[in-house]
Chimera marker file (.cmm) of the C-alpha trace (Angstrom):
<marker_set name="trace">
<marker id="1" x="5.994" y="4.816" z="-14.894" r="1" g="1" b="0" radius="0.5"/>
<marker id="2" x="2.559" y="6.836" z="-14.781" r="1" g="1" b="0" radius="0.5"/>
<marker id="3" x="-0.944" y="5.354" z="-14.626" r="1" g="1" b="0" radius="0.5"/>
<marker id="4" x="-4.291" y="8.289" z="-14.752" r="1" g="1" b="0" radius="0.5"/>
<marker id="5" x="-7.158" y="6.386" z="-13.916" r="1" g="1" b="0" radius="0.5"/>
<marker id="6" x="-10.740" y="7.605" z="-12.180" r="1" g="1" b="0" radius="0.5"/>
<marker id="7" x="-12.801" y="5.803" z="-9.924" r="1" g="1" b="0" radius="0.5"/>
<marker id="8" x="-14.632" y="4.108" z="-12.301" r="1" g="1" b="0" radius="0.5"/>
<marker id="9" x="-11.638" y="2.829" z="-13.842" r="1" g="1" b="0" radius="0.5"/>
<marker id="10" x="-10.170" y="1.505" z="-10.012" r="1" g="1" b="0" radius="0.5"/>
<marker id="11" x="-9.788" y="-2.031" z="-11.980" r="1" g="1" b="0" radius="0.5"/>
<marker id="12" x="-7.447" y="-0.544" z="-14.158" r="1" g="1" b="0" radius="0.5"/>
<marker id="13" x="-5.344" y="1.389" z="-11.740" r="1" g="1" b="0" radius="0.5"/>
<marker id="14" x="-4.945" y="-1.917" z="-9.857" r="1" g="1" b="0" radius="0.5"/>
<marker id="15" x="-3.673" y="-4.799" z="-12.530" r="1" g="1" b="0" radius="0.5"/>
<marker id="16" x="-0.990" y="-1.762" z="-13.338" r="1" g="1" b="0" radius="0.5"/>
<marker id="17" x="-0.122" y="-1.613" z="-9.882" r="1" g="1" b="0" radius="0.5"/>
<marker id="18" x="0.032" y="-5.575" z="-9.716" r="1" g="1" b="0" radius="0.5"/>
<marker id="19" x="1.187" y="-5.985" z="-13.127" r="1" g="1" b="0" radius="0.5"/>
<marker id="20" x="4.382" y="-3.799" z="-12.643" r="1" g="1" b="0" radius="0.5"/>
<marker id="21" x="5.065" y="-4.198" z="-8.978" r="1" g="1" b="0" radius="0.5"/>
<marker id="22" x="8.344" y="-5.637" z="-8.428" r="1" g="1" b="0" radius="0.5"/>
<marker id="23" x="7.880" y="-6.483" z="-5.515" r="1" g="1" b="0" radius="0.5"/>
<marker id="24" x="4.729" y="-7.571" z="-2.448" r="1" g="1" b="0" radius="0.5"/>
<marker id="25" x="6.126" y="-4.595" z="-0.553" r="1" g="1" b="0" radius="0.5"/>
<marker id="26" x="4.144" y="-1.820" z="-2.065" r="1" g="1" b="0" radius="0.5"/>
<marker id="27" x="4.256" y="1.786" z="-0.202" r="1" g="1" b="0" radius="0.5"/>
<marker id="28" x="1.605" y="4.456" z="-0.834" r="1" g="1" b="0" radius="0.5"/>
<marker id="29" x="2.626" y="7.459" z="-0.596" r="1" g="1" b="0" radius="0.5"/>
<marker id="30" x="0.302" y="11.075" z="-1.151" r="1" g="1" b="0" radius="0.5"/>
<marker id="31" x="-1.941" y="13.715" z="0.587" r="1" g="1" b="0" radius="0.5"/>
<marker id="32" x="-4.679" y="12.820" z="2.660" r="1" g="1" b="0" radius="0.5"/>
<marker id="33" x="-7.570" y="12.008" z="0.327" r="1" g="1" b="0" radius="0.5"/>
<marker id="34" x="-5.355" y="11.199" z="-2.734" r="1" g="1" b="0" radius="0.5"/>
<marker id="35" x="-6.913" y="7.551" z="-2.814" r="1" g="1" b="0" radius="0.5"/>
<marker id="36" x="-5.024" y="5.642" z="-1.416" r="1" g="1" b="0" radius="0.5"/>
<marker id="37" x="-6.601" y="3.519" z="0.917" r="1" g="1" b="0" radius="0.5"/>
<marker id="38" x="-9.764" y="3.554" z="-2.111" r="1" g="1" b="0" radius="0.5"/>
<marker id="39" x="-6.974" y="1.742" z="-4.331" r="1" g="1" b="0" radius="0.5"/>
<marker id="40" x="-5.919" y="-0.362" z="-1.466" r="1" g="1" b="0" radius="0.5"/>
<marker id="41" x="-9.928" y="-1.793" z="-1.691" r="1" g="1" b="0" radius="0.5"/>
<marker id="42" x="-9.668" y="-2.657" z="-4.605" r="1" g="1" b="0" radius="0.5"/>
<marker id="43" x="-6.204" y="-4.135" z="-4.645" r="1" g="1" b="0" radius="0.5"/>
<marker id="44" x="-7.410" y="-6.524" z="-1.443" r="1" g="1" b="0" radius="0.5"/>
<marker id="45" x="-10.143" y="-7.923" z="-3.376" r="1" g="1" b="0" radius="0.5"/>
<marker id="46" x="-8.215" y="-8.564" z="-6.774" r="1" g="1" b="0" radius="0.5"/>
<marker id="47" x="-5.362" y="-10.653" z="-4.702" r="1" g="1" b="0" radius="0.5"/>
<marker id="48" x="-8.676" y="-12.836" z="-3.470" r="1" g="1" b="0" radius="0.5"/>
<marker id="49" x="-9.703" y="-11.518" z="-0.499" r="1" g="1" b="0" radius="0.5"/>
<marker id="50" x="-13.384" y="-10.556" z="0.969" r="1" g="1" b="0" radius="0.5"/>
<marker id="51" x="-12.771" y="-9.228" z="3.886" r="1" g="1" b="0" radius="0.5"/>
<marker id="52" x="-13.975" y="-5.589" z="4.314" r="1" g="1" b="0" radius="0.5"/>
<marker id="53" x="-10.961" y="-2.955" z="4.071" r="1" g="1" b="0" radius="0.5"/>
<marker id="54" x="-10.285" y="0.042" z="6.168" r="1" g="1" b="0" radius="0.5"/>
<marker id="55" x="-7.549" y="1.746" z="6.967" r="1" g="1" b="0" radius="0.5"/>
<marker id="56" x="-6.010" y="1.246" z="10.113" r="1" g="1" b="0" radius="0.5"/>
<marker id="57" x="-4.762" y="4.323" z="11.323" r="1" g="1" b="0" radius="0.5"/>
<marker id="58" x="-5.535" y="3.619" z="15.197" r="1" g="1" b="0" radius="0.5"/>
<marker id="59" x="-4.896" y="-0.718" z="14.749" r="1" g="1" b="0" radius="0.5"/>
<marker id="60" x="-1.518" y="0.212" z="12.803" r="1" g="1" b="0" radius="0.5"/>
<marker id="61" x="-1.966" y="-2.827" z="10.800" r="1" g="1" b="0" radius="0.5"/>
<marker id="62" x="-4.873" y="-4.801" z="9.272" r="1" g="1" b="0" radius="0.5"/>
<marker id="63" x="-5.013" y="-8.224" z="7.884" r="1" g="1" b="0" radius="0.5"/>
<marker id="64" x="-7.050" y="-9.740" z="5.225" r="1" g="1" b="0" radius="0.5"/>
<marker id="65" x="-7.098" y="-13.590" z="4.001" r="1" g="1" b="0" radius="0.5"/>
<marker id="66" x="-7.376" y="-14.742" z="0.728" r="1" g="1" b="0" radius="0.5"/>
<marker id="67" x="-7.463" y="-18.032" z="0.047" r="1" g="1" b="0" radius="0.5"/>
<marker id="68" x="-4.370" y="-19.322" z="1.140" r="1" g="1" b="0" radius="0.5"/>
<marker id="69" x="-2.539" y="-15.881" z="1.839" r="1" g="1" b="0" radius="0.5"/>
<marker id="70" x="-2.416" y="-13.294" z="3.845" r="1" g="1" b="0" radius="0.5"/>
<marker id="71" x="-2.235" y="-9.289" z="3.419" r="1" g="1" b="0" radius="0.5"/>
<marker id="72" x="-1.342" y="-6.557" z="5.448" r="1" g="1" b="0" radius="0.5"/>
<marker id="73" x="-2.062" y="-3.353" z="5.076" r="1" g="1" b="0" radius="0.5"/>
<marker id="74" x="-0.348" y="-0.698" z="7.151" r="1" g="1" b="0" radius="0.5"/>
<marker id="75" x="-1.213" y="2.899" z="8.582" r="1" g="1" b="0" radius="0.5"/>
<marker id="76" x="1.618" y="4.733" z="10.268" r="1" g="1" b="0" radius="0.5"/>
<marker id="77" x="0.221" y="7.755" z="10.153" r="1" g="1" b="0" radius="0.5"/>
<marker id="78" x="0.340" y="7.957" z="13.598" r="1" g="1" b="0" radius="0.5"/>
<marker id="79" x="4.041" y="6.618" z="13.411" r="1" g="1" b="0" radius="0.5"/>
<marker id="80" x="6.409" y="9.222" z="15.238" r="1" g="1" b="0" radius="0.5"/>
<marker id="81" x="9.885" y="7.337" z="15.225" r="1" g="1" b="0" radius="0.5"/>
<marker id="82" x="11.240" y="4.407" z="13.981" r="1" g="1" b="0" radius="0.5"/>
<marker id="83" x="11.169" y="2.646" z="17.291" r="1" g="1" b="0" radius="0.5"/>
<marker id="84" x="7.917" y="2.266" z="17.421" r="1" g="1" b="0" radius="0.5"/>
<marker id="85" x="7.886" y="0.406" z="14.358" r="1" g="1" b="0" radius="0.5"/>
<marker id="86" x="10.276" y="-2.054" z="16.171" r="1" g="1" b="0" radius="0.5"/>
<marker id="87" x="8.630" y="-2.359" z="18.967" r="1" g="1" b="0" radius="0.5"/>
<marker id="88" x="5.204" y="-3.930" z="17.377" r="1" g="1" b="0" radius="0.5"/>
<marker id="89" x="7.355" y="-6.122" z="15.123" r="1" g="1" b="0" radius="0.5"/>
<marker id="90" x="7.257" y="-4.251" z="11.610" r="1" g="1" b="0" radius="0.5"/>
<marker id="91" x="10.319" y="-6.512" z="10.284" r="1" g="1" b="0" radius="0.5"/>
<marker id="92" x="8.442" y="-9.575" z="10.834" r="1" g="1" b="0" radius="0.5"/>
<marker id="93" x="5.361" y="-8.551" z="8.414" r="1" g="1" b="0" radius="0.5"/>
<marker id="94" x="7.896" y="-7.025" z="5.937" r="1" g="1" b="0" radius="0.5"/>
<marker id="95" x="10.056" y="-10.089" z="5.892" r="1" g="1" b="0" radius="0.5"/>
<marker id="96" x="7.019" y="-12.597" z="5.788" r="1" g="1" b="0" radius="0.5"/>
<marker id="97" x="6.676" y="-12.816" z="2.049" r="1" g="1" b="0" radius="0.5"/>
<marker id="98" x="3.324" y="-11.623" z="1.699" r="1" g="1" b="0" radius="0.5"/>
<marker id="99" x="1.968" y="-8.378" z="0.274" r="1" g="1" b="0" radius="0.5"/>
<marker id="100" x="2.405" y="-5.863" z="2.612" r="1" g="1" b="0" radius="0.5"/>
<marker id="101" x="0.710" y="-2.463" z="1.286" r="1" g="1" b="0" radius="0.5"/>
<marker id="102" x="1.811" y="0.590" z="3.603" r="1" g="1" b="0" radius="0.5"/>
<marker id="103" x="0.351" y="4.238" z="3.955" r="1" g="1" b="0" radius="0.5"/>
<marker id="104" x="2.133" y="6.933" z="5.076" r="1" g="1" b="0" radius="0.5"/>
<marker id="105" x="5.438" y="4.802" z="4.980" r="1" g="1" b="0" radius="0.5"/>
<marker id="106" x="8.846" y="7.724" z="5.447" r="1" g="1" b="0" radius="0.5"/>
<marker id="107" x="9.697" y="6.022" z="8.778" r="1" g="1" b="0" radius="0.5"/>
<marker id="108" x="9.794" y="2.550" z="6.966" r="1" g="1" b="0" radius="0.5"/>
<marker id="109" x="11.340" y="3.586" z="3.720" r="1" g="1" b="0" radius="0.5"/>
<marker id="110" x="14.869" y="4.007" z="5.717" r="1" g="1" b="0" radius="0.5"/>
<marker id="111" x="14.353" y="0.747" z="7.042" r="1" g="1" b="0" radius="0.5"/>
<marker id="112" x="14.077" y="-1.240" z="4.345" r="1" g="1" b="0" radius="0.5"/>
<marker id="113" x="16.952" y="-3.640" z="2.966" r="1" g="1" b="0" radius="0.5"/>
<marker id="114" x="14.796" y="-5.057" z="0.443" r="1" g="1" b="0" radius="0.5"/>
<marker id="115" x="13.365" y="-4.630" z="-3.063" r="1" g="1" b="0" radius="0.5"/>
<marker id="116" x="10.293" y="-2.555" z="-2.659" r="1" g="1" b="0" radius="0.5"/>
<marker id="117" x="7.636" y="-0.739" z="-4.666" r="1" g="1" b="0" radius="0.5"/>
<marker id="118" x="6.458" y="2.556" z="-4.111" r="1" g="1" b="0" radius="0.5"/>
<marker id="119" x="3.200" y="4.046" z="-5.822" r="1" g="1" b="0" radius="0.5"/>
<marker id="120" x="3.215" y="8.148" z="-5.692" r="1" g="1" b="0" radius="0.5"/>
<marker id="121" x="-0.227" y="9.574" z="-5.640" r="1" g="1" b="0" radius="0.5"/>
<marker id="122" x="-1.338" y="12.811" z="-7.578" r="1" g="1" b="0" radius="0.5"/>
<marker id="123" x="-4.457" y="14.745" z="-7.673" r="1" g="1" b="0" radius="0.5"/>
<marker id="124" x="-4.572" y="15.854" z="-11.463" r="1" g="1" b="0" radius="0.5"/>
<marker id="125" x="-8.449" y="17.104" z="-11.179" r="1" g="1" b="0" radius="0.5"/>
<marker id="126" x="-11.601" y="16.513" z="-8.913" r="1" g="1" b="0" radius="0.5"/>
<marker id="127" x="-12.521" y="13.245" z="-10.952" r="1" g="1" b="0" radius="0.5"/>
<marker id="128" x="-8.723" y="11.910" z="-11.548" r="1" g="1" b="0" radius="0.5"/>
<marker id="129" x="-5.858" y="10.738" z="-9.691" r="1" g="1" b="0" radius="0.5"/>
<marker id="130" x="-2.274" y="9.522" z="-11.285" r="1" g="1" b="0" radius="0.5"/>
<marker id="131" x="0.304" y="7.048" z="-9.402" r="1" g="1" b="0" radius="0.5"/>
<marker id="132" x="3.859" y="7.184" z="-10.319" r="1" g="1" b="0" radius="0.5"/>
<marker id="133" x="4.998" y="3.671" z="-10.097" r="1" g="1" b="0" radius="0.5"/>
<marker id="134" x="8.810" y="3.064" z="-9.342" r="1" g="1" b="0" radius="0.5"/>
<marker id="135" x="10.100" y="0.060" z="-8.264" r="1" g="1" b="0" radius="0.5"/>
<marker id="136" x="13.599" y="0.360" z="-5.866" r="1" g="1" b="0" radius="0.5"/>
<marker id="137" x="16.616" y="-1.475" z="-5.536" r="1" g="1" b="0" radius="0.5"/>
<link id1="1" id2="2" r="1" g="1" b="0" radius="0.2"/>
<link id1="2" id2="3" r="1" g="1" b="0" radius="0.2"/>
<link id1="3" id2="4" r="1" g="1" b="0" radius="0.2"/>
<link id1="4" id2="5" r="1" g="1" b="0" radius="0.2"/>
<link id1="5" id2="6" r="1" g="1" b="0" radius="0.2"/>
<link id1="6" id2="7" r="1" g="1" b="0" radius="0.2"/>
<link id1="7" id2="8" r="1" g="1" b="0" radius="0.2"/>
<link id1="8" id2="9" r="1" g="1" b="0" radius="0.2"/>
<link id1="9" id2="10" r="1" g="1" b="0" radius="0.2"/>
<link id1="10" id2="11" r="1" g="1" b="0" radius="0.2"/>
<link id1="11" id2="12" r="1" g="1" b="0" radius="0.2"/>
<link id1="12" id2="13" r="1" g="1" b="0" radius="0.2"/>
<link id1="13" id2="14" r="1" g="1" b="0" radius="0.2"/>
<link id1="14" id2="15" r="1" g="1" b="0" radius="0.2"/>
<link id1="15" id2="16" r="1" g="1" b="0" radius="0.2"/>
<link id1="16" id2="17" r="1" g="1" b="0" radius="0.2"/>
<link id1="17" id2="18" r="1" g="1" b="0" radius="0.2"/>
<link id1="18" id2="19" r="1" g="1" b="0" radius="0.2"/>
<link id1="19" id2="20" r="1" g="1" b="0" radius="0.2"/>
<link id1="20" id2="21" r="1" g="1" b="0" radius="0.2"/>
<link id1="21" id2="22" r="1" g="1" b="0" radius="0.2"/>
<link id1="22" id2="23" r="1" g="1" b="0" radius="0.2"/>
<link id1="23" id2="24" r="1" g="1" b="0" radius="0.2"/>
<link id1="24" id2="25" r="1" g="1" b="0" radius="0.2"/>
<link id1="25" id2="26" r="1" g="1" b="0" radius="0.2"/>
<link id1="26" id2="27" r="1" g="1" b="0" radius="0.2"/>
<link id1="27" id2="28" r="1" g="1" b="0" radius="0.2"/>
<link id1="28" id2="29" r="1" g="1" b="0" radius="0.2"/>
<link id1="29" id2="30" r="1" g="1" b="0" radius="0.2"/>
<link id1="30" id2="31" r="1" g="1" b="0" radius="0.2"/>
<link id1="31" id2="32" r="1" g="1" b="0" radius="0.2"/>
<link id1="32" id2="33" r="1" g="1" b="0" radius="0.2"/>
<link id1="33" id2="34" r="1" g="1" b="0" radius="0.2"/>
<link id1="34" id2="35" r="1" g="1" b="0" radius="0.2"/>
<link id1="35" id2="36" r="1" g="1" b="0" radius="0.2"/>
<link id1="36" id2="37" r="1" g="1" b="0" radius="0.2"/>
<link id1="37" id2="38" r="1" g="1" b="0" radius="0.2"/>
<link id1="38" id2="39" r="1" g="1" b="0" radius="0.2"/>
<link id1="39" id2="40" r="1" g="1" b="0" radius="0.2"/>
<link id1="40" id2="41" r="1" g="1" b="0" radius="0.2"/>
<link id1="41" id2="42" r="1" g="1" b="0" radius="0.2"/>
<link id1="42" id2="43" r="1" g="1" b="0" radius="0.2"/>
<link id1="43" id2="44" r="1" g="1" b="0" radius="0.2"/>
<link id1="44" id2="45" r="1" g="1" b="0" radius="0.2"/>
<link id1="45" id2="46" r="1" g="1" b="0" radius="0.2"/>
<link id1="46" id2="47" r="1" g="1" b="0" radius="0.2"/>
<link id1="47" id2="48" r="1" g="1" b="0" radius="0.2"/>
<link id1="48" id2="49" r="1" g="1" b="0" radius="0.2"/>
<link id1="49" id2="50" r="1" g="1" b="0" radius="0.2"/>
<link id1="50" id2="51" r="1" g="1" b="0" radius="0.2"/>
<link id1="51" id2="52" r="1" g="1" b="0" radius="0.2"/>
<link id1="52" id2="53" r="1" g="1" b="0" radius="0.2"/>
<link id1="53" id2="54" r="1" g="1" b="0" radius="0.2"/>
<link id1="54" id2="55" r="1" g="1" b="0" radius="0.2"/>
<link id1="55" id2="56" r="1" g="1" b="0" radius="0.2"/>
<link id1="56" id2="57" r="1" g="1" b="0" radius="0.2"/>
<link id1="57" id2="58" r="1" g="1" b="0" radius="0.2"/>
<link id1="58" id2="59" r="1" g="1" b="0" radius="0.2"/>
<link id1="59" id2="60" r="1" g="1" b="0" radius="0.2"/>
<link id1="60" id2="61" r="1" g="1" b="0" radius="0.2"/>
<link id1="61" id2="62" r="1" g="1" b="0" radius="0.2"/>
<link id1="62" id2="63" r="1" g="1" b="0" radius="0.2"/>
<link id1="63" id2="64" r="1" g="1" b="0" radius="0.2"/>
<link id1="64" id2="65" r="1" g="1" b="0" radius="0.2"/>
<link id1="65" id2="66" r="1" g="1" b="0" radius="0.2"/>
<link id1="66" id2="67" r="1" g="1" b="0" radius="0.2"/>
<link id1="67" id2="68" r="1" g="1" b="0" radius="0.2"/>
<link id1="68" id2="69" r="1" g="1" b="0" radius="0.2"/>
<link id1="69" id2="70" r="1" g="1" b="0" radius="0.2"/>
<link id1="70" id2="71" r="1" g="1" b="0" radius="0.2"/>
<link id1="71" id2="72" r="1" g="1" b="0" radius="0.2"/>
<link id1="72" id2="73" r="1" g="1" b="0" radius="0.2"/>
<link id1="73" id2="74" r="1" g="1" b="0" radius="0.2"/>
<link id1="74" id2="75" r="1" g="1" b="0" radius="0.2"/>
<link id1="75" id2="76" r="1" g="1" b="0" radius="0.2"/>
<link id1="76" id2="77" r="1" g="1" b="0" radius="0.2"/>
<link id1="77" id2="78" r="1" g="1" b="0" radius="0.2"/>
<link id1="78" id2="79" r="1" g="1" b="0" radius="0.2"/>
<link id1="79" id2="80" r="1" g="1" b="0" radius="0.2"/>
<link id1="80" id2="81" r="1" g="1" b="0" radius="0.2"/>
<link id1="81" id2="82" r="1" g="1" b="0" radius="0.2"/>
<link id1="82" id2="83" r="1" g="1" b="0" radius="0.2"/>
<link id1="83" id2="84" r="1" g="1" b="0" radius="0.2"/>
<link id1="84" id2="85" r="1" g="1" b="0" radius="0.2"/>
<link id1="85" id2="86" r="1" g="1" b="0" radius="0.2"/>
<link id1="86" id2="87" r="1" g="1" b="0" radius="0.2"/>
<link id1="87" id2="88" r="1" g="1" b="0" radius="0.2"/>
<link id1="88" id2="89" r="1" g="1" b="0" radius="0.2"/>
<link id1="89" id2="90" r="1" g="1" b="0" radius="0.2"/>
<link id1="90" id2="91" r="1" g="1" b="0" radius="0.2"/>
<link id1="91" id2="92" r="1" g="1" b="0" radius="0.2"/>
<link id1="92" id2="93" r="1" g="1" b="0" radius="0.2"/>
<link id1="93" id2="94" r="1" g="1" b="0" radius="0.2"/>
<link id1="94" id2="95" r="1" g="1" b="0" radius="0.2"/>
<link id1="95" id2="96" r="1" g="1" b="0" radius="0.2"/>
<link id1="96" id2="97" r="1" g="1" b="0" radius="0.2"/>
<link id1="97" id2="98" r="1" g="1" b="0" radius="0.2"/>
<link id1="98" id2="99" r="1" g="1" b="0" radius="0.2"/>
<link id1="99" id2="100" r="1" g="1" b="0" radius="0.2"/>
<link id1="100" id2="101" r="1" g="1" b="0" radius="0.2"/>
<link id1="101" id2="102" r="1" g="1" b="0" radius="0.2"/>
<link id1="102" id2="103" r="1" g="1" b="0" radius="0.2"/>
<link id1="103" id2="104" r="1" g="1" b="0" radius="0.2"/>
<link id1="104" id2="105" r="1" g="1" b="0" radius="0.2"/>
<link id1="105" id2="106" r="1" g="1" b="0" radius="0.2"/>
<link id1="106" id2="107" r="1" g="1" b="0" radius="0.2"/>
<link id1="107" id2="108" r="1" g="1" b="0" radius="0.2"/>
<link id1="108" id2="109" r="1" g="1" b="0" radius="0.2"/>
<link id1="109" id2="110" r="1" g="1" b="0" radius="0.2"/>
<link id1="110" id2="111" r="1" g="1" b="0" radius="0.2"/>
<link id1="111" id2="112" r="1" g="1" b="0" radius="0.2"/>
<link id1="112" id2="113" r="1" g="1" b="0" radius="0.2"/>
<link id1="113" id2="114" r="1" g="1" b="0" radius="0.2"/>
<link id1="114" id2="115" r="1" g="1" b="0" radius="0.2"/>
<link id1="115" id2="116" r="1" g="1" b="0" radius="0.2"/>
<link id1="116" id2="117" r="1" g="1" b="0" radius="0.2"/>
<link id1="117" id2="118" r="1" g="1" b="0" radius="0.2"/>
<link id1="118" id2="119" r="1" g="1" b="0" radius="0.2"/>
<link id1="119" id2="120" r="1" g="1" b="0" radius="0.2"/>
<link id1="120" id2="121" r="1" g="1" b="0" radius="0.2"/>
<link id1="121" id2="122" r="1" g="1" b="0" radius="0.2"/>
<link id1="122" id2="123" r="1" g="1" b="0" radius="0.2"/>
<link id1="123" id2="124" r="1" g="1" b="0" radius="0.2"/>
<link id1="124" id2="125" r="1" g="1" b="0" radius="0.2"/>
<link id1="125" id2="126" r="1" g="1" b="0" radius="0.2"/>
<link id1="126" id2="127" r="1" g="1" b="0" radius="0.2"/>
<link id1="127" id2="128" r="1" g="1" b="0" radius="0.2"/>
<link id1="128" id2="129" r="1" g="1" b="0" radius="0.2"/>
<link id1="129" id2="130" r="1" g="1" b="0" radius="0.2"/>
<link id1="130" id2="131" r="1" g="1" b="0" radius="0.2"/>
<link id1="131" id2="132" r="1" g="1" b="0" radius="0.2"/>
<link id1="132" id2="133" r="1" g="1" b="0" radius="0.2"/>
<link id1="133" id2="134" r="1" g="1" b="0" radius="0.2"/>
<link id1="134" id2="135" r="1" g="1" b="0" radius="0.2"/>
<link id1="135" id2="136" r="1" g="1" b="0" radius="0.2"/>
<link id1="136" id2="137" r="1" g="1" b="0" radius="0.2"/>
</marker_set>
């Protein structure tokens, strides 16, 4: 399923994303600059949180509160191979039962046993982006 939004219409973009998400484990997938960490913003402070959002492409993984959760949110850019992802503990975040959003995720997708949702980012024009939603296993 397909969503076009803009950046003034982030709101939007983000109750589709948490309306239709299967699943907490959401992977965002696209180009650099296809807006995916902007949608992760926006995401983070609809679930409750006000921490400020970055991506952590050096950290690996960030973590905001809400009021009585947690997120993660996940840059593995900088990822090689898989062990890596062992070695700081990935299945421990991905198994906690919290929302777990993850950029740049092809090394995780192969590790994953459970149900997960992945969000496909598109550059249609300068202005708009679209996010092919599709929810797995």
């Amino acid at each position: 399923m397909n969503f076009t939004y803009t950046l003034d219409q982030l709101e939007e973009a983000s109750n589709f994303v948490l309306k239709n998400a299967k699943s907490k484990i959401i992977l965002f997938d696209g180009e650099m600059g296809s807006g995916k960490t902007t949608l992760i913003k926006k995401l983070v402070k609809q679930l409750g949180s006000q921490d400020t959002v970055s991506s952590p492409t050096f950290s690996l993984v960030n973590e905001y509160e809400t009021n009585d959760n947690i997120i993660y949110h996940f840059d593995l850019y900088r990822v090689n191979e898989e062990e890596e992802l062992y070695n700081f503990g990935i299945e421990t975040y991905i198994y906690s039962d919290k929302y777990v959003f993850v950029e740049w995720p092809d090394l995780l997708k192969t590790m994953l046993q459970e149900e997960y949702t992945v969000l496909s980012f598109i550059t249609t024009n300068n202005s708009s982006r679209q996010i092919k939603l599709t929810n797995t296993k």
